[in-house]
Backbone of each chain as ProteinMPNN parsed JSONL, in Angstrom:
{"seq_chain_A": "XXXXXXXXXXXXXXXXXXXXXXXXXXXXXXXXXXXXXXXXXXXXXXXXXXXXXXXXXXXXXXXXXXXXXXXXXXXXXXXXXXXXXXXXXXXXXXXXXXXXXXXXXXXXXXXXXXXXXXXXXXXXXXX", "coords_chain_A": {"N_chain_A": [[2.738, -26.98, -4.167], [3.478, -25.188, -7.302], [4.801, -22.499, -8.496], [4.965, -20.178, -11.26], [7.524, -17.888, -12.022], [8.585, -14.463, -13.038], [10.997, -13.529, -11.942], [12.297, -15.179, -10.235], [11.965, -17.737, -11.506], [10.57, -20.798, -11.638], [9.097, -21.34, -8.608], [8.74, -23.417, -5.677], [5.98, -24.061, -3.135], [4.21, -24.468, -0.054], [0.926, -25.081, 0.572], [0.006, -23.893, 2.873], [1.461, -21.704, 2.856], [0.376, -19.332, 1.691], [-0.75, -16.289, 1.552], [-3.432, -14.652, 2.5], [-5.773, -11.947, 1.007], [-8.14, -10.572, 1.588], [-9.349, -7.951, 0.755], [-7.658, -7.102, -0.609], [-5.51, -5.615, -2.923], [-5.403, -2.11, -3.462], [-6.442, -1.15, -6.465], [-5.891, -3.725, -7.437], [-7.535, -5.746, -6.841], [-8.77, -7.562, -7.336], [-7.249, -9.83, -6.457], [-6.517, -12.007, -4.449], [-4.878, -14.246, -3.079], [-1.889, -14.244, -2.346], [2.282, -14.71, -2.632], [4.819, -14.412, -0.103], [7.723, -13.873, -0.694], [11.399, -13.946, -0.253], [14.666, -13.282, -0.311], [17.824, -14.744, 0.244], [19.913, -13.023, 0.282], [18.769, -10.292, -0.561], [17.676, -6.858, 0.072], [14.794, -6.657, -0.281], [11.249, -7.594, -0.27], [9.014, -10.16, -2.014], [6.071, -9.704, -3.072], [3.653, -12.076, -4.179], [1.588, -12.627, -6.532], [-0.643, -15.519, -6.435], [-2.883, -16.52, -8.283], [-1.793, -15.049, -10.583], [1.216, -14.419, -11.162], [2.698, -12.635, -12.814], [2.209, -10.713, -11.491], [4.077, -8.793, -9.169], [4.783, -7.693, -6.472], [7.168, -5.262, -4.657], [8.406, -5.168, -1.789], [9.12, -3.387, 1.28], [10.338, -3.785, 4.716], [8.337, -1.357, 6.64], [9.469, -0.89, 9.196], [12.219, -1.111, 9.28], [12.808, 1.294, 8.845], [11.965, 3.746, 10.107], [10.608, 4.587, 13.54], [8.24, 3.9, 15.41], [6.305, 3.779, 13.31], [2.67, 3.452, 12.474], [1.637, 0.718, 14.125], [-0.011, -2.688, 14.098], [-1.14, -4.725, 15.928], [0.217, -7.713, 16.018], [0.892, -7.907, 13.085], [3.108, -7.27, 10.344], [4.625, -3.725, 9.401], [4.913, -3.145, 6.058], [5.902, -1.441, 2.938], [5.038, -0.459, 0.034], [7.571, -0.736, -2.922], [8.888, 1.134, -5.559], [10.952, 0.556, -8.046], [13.918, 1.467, -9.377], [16.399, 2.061, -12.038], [18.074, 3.434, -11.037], [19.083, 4.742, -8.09], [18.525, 6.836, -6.743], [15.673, 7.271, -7.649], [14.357, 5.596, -6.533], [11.642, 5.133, -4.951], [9.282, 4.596, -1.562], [6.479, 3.636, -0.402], [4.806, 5.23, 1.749], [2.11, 5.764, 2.545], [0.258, 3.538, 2.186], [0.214, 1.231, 3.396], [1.493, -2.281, 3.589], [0.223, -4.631, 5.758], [0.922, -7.395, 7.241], [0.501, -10.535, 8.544], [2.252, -12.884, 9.723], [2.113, -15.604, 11.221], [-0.177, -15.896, 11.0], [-1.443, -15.621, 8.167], [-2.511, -13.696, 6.652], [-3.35, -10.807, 5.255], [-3.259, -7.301, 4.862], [-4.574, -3.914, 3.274], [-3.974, -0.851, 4.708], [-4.889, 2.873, 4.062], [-3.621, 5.55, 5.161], [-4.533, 8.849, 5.892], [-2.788, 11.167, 5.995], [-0.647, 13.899, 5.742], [1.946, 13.643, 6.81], [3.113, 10.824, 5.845], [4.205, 10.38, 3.193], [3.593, 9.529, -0.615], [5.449, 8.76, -1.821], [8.64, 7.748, -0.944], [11.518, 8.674, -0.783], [13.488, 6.045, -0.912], [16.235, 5.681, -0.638], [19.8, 7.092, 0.15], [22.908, 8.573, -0.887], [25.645, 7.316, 0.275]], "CA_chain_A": [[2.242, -26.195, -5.281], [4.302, -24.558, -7.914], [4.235, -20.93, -9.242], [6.061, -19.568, -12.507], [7.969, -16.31, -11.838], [9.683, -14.138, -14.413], [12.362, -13.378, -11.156], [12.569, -16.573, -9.587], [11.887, -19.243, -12.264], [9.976, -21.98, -10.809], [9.217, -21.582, -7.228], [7.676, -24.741, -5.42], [5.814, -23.817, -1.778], [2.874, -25.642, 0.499], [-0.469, -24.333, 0.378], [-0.263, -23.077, 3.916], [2.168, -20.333, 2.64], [-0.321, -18.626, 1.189], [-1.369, -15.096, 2.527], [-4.793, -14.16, 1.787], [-5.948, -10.416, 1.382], [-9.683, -10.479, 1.925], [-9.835, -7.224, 0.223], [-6.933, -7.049, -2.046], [-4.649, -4.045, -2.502], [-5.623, -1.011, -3.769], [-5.801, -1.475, -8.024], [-5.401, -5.292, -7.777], [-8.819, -5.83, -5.394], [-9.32, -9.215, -7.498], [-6.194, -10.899, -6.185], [-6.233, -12.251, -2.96], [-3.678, -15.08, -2.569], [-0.124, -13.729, -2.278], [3.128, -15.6, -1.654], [5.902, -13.497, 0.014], [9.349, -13.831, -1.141], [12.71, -13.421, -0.118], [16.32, -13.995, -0.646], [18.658, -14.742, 1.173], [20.988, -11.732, -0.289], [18.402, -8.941, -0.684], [16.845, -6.406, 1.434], [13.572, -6.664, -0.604], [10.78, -9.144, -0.335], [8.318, -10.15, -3.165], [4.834, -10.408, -2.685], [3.58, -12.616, -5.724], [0.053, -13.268, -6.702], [-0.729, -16.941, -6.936], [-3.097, -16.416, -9.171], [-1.014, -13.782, -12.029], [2.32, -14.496, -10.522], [3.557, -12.233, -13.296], [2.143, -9.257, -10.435], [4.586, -8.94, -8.25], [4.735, -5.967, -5.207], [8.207, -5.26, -4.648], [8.553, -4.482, -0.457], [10.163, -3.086, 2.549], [9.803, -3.738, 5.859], [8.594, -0.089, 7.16], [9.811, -0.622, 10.657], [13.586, -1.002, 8.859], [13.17, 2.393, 7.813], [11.123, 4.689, 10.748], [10.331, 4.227, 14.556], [6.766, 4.557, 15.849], [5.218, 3.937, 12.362], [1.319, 3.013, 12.669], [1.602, -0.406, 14.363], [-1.343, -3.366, 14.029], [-0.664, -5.984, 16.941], [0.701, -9.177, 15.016], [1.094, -7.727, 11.888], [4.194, -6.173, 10.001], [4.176, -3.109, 8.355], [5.728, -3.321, 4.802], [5.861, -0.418, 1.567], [5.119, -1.049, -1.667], [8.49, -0.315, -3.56], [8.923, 1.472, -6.809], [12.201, 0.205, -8.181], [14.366, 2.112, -10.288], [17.931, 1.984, -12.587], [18.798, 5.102, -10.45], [18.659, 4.54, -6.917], [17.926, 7.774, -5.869], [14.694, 7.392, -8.002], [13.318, 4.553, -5.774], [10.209, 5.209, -3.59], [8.288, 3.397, -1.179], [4.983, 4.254, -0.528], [4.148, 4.959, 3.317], [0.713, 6.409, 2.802], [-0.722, 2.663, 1.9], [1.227, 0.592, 3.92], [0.654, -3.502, 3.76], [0.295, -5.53, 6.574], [1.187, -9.149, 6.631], [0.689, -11.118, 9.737], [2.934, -14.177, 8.742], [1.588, -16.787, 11.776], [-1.99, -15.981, 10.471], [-1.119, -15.685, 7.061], [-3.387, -12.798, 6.623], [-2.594, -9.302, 5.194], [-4.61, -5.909, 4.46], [-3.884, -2.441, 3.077], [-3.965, 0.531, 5.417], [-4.617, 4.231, 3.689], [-2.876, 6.336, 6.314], [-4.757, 9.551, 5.735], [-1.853, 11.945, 6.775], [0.228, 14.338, 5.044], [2.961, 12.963, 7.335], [3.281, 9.981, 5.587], [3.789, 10.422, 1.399], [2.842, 8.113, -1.202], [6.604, 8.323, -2.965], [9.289, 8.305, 0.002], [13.325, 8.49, -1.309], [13.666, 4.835, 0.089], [18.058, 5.759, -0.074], [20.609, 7.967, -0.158], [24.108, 8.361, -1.298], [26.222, 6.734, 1.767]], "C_chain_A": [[3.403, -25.514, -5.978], [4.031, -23.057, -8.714], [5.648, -20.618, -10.132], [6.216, -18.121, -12.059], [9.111, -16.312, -13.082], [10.748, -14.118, -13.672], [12.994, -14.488, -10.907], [12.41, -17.81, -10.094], [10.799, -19.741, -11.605], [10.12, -22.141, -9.108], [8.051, -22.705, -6.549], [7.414, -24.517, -3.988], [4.537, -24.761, -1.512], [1.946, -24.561, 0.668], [-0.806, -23.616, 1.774], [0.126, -21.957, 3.69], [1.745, -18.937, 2.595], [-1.116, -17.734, 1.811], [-2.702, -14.802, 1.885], [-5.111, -12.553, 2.114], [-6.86, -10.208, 0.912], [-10.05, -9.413, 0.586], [-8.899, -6.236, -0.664], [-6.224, -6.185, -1.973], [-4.908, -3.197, -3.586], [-5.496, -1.149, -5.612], [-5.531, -2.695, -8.278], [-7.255, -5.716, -6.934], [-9.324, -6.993, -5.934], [-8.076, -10.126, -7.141], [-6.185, -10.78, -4.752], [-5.863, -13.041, -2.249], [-2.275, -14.775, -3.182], [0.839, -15.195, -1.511], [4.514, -14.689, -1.579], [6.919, -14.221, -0.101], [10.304, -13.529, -0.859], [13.998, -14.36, -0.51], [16.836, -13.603, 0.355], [19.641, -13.424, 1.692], [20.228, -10.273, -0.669], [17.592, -8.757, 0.418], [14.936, -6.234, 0.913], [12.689, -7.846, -0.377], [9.543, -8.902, -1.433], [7.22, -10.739, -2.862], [4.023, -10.448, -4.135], [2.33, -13.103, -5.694], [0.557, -14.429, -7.321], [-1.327, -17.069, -8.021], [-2.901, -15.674, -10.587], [0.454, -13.712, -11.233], [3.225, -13.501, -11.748], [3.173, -10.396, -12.567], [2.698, -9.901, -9.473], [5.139, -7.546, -7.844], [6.05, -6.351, -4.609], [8.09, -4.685, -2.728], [9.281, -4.363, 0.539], [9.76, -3.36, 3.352], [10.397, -2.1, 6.604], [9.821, 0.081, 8.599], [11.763, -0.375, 10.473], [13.783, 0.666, 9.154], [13.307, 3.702, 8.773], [10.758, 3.627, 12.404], [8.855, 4.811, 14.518], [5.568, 4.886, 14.456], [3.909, 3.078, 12.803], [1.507, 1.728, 12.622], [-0.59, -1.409, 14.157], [-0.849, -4.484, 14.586], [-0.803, -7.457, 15.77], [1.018, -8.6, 14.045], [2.848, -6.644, 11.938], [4.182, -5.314, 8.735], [4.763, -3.217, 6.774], [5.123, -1.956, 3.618], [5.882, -0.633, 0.463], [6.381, -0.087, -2.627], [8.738, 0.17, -5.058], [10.35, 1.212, -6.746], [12.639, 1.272, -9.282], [15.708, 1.8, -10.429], [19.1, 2.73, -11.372], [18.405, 4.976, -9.192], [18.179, 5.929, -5.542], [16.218, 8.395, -6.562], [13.821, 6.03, -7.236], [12.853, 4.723, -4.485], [9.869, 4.104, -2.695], [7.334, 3.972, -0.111], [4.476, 4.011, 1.137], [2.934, 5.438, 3.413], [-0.119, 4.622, 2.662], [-0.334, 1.535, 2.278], [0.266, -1.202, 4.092], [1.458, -4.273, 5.108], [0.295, -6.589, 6.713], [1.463, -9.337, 8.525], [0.984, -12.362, 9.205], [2.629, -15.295, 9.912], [-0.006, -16.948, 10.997], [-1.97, -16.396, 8.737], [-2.377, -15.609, 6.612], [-2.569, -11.143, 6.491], [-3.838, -8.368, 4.782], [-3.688, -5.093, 3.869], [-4.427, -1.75, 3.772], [-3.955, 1.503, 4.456], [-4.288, 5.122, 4.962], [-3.47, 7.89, 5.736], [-3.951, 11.327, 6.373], [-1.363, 12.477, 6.005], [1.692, 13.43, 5.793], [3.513, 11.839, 6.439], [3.091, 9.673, 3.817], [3.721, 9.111, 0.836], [4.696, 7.915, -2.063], [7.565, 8.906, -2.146], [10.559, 8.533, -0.802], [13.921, 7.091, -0.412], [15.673, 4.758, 0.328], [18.671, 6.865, -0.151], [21.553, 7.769, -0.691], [24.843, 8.078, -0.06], [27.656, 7.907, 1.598]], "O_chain_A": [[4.361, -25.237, -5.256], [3.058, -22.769, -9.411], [6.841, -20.744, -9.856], [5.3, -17.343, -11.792], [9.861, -17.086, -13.678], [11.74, -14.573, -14.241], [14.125, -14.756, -11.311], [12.613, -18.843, -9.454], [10.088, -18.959, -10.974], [10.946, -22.815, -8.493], [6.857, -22.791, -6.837], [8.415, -24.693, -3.294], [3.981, -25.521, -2.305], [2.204, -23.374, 0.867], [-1.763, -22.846, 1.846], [-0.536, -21.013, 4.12], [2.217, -17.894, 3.048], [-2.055, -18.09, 2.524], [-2.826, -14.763, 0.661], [-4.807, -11.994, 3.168], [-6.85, -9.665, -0.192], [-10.759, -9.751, -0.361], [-9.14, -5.151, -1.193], [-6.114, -5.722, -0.838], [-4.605, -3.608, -4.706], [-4.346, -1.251, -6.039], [-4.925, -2.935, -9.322], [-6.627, -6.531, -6.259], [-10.208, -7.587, -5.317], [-8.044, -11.237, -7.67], [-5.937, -9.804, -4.044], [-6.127, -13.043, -1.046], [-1.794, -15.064, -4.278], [0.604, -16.058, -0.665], [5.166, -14.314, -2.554], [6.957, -15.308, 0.475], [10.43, -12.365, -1.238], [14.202, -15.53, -0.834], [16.635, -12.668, 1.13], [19.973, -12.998, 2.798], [20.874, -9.282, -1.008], [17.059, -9.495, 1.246], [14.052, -5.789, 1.644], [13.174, -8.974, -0.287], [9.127, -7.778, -1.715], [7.117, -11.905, -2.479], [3.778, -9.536, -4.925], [1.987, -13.958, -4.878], [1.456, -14.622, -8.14], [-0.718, -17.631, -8.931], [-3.71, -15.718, -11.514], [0.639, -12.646, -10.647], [4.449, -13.582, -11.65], [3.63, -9.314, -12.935], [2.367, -10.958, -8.936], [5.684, -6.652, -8.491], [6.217, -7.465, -4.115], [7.561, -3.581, -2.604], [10.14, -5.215, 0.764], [8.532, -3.373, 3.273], [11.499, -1.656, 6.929], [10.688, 0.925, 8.823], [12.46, 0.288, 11.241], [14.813, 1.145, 9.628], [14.189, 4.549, 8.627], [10.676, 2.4, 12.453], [8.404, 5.77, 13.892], [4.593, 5.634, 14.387], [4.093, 2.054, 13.46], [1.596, 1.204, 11.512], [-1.736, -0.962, 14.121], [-0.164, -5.255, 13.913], [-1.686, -7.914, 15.045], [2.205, -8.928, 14.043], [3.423, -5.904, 12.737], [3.932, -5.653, 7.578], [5.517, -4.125, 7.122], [3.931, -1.649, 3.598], [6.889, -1.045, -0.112], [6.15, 1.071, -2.974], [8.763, -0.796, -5.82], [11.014, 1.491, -5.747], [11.807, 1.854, -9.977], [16.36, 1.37, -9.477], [20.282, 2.603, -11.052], [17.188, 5.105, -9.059], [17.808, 5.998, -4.371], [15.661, 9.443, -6.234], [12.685, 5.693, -7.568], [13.353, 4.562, -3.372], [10.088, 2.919, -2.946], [7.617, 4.677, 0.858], [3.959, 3.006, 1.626], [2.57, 5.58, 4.58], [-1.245, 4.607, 3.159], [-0.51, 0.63, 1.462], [-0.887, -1.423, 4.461], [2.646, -4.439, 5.382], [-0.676, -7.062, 6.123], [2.137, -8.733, 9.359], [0.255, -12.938, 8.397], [3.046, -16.339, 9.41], [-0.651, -17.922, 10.607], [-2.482, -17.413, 8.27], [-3.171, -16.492, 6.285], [-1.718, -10.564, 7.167], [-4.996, -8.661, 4.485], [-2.468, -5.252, 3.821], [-5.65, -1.83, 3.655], [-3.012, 1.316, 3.686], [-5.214, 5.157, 5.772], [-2.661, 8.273, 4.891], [-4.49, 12.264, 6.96], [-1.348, 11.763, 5.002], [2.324, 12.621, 5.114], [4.718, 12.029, 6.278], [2.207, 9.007, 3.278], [3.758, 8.006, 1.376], [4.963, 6.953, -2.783], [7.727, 10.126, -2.184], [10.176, 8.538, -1.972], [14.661, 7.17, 0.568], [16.275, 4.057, 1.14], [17.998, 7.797, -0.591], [21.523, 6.674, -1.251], [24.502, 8.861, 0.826], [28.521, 7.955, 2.473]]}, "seq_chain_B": "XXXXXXXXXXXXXXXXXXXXXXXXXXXXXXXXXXXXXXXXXXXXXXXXXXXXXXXXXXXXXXXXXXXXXXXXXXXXXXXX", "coords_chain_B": {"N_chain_B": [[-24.007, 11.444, -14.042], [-25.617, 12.403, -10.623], [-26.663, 15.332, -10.004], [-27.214, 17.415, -6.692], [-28.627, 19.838, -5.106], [-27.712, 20.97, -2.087], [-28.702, 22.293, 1.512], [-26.244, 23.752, 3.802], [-25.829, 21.716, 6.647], [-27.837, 20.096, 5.505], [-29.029, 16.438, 4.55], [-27.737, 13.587, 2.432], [-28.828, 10.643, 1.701], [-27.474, 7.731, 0.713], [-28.145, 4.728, -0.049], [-28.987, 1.888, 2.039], [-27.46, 2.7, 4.196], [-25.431, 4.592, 4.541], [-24.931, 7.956, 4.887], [-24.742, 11.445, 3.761], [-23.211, 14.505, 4.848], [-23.8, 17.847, 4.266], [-21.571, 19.528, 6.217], [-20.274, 22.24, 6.5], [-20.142, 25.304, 4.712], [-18.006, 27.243, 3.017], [-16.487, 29.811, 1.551], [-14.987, 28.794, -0.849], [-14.961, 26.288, -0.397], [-16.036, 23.084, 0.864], [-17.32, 21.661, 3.554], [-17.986, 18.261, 4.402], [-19.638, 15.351, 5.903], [-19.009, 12.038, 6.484], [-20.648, 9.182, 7.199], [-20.362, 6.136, 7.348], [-21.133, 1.963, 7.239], [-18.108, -0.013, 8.131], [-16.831, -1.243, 6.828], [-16.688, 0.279, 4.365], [-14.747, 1.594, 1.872], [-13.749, 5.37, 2.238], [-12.334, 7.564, 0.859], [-9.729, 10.504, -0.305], [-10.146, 11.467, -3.48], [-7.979, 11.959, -5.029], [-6.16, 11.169, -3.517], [-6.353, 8.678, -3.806], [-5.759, 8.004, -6.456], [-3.327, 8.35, -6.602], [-1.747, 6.641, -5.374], [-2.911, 4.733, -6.555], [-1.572, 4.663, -9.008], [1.336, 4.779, -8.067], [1.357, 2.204, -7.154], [0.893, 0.694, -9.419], [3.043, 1.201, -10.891], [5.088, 0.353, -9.431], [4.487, -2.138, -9.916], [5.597, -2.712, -12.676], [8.236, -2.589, -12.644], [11.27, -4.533, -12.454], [13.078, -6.449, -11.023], [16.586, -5.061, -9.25], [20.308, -4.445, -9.558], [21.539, -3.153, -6.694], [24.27, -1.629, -5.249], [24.709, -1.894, -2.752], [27.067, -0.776, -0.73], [26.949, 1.618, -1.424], [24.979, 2.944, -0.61], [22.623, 4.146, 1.881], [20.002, 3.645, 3.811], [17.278, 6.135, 3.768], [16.614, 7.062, 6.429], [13.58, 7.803, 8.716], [13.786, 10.074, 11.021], [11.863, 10.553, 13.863], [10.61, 13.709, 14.594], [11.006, 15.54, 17.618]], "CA_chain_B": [[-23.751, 11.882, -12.515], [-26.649, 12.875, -10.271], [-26.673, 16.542, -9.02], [-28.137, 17.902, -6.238], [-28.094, 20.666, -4.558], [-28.327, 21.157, -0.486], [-27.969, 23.684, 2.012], [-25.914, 22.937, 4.904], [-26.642, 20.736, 7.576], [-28.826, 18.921, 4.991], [-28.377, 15.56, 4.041], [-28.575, 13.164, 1.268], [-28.759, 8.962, 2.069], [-26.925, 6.367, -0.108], [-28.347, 3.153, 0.237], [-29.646, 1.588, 3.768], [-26.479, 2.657, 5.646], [-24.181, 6.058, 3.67], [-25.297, 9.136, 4.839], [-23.411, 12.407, 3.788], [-24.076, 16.014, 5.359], [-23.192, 18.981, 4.628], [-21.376, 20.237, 7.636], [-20.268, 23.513, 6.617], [-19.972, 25.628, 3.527], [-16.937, 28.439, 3.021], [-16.234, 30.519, -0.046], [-15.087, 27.711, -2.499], [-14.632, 24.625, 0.253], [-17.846, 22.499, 1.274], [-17.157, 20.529, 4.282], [-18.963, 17.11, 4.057], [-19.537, 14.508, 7.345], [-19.656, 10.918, 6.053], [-21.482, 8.061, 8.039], [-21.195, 4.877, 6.522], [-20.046, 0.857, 8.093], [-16.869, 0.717, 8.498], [-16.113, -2.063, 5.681], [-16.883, 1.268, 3.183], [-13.49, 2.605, 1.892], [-13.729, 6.494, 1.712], [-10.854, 8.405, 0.073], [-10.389, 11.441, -1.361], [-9.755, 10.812, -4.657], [-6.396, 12.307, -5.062], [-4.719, 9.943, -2.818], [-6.435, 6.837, -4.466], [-5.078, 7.832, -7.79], [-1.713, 8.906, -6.423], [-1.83, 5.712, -4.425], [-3.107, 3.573, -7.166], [-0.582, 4.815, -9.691], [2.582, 4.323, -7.726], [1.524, 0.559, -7.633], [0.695, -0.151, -10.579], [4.545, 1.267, -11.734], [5.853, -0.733, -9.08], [4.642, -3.901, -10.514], [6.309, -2.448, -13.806], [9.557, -2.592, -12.194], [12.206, -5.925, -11.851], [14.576, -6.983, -10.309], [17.457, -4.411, -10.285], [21.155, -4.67, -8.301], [21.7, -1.846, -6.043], [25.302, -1.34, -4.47], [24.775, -1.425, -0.833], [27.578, -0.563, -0.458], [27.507, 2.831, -1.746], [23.949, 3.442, -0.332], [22.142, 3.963, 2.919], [18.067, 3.976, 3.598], [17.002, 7.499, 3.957], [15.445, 6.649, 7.945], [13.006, 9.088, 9.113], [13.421, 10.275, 12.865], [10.562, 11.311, 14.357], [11.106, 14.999, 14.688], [10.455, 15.625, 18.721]], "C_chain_B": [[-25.226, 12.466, -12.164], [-26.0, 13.864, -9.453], [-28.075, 16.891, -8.226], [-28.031, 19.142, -5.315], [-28.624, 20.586, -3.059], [-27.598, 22.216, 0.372], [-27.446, 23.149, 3.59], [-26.626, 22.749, 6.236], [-27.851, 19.902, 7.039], [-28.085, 18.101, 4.632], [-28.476, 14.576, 3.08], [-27.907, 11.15, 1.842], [-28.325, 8.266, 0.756], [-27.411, 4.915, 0.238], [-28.92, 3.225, 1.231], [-28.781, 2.191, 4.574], [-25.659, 4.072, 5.307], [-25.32, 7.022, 4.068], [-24.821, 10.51, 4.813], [-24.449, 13.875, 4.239], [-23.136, 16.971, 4.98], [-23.069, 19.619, 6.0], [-21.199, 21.549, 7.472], [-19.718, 24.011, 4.99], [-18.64, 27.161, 3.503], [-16.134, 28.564, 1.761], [-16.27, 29.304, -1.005], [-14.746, 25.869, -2.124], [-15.771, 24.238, 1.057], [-17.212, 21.335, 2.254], [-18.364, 19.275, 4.792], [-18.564, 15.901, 5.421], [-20.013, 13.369, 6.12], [-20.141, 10.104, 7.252], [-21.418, 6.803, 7.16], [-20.363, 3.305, 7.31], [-18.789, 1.193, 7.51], [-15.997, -0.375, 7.479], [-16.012, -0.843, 4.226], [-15.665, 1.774, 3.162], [-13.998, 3.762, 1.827], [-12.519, 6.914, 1.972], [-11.207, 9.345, -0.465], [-9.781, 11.484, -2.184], [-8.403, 10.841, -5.133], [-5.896, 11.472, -4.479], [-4.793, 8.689, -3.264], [-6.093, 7.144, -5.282], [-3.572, 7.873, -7.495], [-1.293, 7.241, -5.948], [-1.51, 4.517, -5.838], [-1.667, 3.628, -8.385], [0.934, 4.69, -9.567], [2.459, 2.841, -8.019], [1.281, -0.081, -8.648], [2.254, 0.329, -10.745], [5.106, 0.551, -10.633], [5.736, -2.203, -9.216], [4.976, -4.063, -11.802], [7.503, -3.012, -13.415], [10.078, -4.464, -11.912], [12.764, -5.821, -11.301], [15.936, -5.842, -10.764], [18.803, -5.101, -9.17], [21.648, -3.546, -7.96], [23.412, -2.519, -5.275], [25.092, -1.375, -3.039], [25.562, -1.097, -0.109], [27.738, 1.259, -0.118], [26.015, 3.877, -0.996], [23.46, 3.485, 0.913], [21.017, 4.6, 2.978], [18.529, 5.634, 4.333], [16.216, 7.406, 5.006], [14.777, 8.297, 8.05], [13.022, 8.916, 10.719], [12.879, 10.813, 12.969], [11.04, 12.815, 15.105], [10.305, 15.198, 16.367], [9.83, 17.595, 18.743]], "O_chain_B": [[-25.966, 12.916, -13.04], [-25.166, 13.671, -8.568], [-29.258, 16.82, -8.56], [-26.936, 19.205, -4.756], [-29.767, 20.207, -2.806], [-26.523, 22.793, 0.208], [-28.055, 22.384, 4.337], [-27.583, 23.334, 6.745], [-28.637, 19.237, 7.715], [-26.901, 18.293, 4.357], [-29.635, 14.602, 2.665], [-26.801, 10.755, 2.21], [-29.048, 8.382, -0.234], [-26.714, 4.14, 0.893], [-29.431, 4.281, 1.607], [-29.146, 2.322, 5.742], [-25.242, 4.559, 6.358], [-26.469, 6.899, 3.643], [-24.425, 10.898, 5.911], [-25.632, 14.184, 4.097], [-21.939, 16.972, 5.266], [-23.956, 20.078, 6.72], [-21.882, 22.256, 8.212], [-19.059, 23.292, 4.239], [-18.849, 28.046, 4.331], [-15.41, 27.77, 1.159], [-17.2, 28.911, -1.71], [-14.494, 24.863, -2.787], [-16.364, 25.0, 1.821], [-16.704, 20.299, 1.823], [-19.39, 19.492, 5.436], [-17.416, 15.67, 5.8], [-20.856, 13.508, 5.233], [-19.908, 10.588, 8.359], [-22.31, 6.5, 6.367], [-19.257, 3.4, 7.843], [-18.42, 2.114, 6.782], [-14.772, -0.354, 7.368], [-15.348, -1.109, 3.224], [-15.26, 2.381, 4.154], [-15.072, 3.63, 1.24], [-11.804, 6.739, 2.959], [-12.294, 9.535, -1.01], [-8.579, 11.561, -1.931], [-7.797, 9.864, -5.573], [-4.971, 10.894, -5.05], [-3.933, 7.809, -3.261], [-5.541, 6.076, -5.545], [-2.746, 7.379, -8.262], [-0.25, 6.833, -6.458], [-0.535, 3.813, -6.1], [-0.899, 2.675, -8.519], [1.698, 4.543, -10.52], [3.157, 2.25, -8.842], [1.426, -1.294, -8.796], [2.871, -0.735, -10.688], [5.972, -0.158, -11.144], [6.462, -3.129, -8.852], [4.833, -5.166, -12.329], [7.788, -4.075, -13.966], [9.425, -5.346, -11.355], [13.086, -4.69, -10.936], [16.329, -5.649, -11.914], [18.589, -5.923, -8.279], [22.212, -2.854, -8.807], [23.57, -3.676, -4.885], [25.593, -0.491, -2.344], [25.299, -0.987, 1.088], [28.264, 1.909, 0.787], [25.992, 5.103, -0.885], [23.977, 2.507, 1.451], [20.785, 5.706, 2.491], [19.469, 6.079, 4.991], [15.027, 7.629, 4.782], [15.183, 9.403, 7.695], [12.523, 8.047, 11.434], [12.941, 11.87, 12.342], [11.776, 12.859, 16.091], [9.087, 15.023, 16.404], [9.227, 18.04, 19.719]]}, "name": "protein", "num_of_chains": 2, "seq": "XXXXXXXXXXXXXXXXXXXXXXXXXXXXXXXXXXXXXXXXXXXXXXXXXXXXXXXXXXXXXXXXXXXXXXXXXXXXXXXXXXXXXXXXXXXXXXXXXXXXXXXXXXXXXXXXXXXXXXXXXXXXXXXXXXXXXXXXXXXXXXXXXXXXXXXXXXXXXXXXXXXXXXXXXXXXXXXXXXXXXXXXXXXXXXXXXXXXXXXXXXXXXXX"}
């Protein structure tokens, strides 16, 4: 199968790839075949609706970030990333955290009902 | 909108399965028990807008190139 991206041009994958998310993510709840993305050279990965491949959820893998965040046996947690020019303006969102189990190739959204856990983290610093 | 008014520990039914109670009432905060399966999202509304509004601007956002050099994630250690 082939999908048009504005990032990636022309990406060509097999129909197993394809993550399904029963019940969509939060503001999208009619899209529910994703295809995650990465490069070789970044620390982000791109989870791209098949069907509107011009929505694409920019993400982290939480566990990079934090120990002992709210595990889901098989699954990995990931943050939906706000990008920015200014890198000390880029978030990523641990209150709504997506789960992607990549043998199943099956994901959800979690609301984490916690102050603990904000919706707009400081995903860097200045080193 | 349908108003109604109840006095606590009463309750009002949604459908075959939603049932909300007033659990307790104090000065200007009304604490409310939900009941409903467990496929029912409940939120309180503030966090689904806060929620929903980060993602929609992060599917604003492209592709940018960050320095990695000059940067390091902001980890959170679990404060013992």
């Amino acid at each position: 199968m082939k999908l048009k991206t504005d990032q990636f041009g022309e990406v060509e994958f097999q129909e197993e790839k394809i993550i399904s998310f029963e019940n969509g993510i939060l503001g999208f709840e009619e899209l529910k075949r994703f295809l995650l993305i990465s490069e070789d050279e970044g620390i982000f990965y791109w989870l791209t609706s098949v069907d509107q491949p011009e929505i694409v959820f920019p993400l982290f893998p939480i566990n990079l970030l934090m120990e002992n965040y709210k595990q889901n046996e098989g699954y990995e947690p990931f943050g939906i990333v706000k990008l920015d020019k200014d890198p000390a303006n880029i978030t990523i969102n641990l209150k709504a955290p997506i789960y992607i189990n990549h043998e199943d190739k099956n994901g959800f959204q979690k609301i984490i009902d916690s102050e603990a856990y904000p919706v707009d983290y400081q995903l860097f610093v200045k080193n | 909108m349908l108003v109604l008014t109840r006095k606590q520990g009463e309750k009002i039914r949604i459908g075959n399965d939603i049932v909300i109670t007033v659990v307790g009432i104090n000065d200007n905060q009304v604490k409310i028990g939900i009941e409903a399966p467990s496929d029912v999202k409940i939120l309180r509304e503030e966090i689904y807008s806060k929620v929903k509004e980060h993602t929609v601007q992060a599917t604003k956002m492209s592709k940018i190139h960050l320095d990695l050099d000059k940067l390091k994630l902001n980890k959170i250690n679990k404060e013992k």
